[in-house]
Each structure stands twice: as structure tokens, then as C-alpha cells.
N, C-alpha and C positions, 0 to 999 in steps of 0.2 A: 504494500500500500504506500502510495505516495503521498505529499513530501512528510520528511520524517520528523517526529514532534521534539518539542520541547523538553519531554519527559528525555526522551532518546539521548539526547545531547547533553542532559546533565547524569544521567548516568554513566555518557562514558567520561565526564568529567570526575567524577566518583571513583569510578575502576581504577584510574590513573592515578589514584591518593589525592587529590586536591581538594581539602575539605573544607581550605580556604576560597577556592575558586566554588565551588558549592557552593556558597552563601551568597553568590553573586548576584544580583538586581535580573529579576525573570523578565523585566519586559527589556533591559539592553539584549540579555542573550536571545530572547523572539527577532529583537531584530537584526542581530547576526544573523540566525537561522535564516530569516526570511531573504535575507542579503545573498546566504550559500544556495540554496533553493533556488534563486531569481539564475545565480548564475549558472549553474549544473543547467538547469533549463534550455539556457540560452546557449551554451558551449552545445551540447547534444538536441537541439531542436528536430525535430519529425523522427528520430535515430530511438525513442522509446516513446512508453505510453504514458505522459505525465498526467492526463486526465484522468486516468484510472477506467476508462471507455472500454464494456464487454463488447469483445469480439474485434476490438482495433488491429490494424494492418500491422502495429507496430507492437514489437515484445515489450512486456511488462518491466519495470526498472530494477535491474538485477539488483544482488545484494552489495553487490562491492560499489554500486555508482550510490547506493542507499549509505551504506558507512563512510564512502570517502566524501560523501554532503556533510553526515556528524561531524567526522573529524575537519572538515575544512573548518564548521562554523565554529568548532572549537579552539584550532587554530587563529581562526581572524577574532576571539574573543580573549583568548591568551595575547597576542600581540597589541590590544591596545595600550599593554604595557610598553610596552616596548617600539616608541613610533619611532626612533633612530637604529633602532634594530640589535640594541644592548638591554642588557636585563641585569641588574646588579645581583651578584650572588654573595654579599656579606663580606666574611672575613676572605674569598679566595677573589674575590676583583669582580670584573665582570665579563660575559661572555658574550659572543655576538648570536645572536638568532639567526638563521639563511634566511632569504626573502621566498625559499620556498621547501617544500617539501617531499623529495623523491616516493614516498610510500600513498601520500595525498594522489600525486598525480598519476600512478601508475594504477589506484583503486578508481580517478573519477577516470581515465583511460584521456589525460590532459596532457601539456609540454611535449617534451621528448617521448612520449606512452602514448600518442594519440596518433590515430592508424593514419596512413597516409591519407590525402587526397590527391586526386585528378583532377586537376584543371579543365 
């Protein structure tokens, strides 16, 4: 079932230990979500069935383009700490964030994981 809720995305904020990001304001991370949804959408248009529509021409939204939407808006809800792309880790310094994420793009099938086209 598509797109995937709110609940979804703070559990797997959860899984990951963050029990500080857990407490986080439920309507900013809706609008992540709604943010990672818009785009998944729009990177894959006509390519699944985002309507949820019986009997559509187009396959249903597998599971990994379903988890690489969680983990993106998780992603884009974790970095707005981090809008120069450093994250301060206390006493060891700080580290830098990538601006992306190999494991993200190879689940939403995006960057360098996204099948070719013909022109």
C-alpha cells in the first residue's frame, strides 16, 4: 500500500536507537515524508502504481522503493541538523555527512542504481 505513513518512518527511527530523534515534532517529520513521497513519485512516474488503482497496467510499489521513501525521509529529517553537512560528535570533533547515500539510492533504484534510458 502506498505512500508509507508516518507511523512507518518513526519506527524505523526507533530501530536505529534514536530515542532522541523519536520525540521529534510529528507534523515537521509529515512533512518530510510528504516531501520523500512527492519525490519517489516524480523520479519513477507511470514506472508503478502510486494510486493504489485495481487492475492498473502498472506493478504495484515494491518493497524496497516502499523502504528507500522511509529511509530517505529519514534521512532528509536527520540532516536538518546538519545544513553544512557537519554534525558535531562531542569530545571526538566533528564529522562530515555525504550529501548522499549509496544504500538510499540503490533501494529507490536513483543516481548511479537507476536503469538506463534511451533517448
Amino acid at each position: 500500500m502506498w505512500p508509507p505513513t508516518l507511523d512507518e518512518v518513526q519506527v524505523d527511527l526507533r530501530s536505529r536507537g534514536d530515542t532522541e530523534e523519536f520525540a521529534v515534532d510529528e507534523e515537521q517529520l509529515q512533512q518530510v515524508l510528504n516531501a520523500a513521497v512527492a519525490f519517489v513519485e516524480r523520479v519513477h512516474a507511470g514506472a508503478f502504481n502510486f494510486d493504489n488503482e485495481s487492475g492498473a497496467d502498472v506493478p504495484d510499489v515494491p518493497d524496497d522503493i516502499r523502504l528507500g521513501t522511509i529511509r530517505l525521509a529519514r534521512r532528509w529529517h536527520e540532516r536538518r541538523r546538519s545544513p553544512d553537512g557537519l554534525v558535531d560528535m562531542g569530545e571526538l570533533g566533528s564529522s562530515r555527512i555525504p550529501a548522499f547515500d549509496p544504500d538510499i539510492e540503490r533501494l529507490l533504484r536513483i543516481g548511479r542504481f537507476a536503469p538506463p534510458v534511451v533517448a
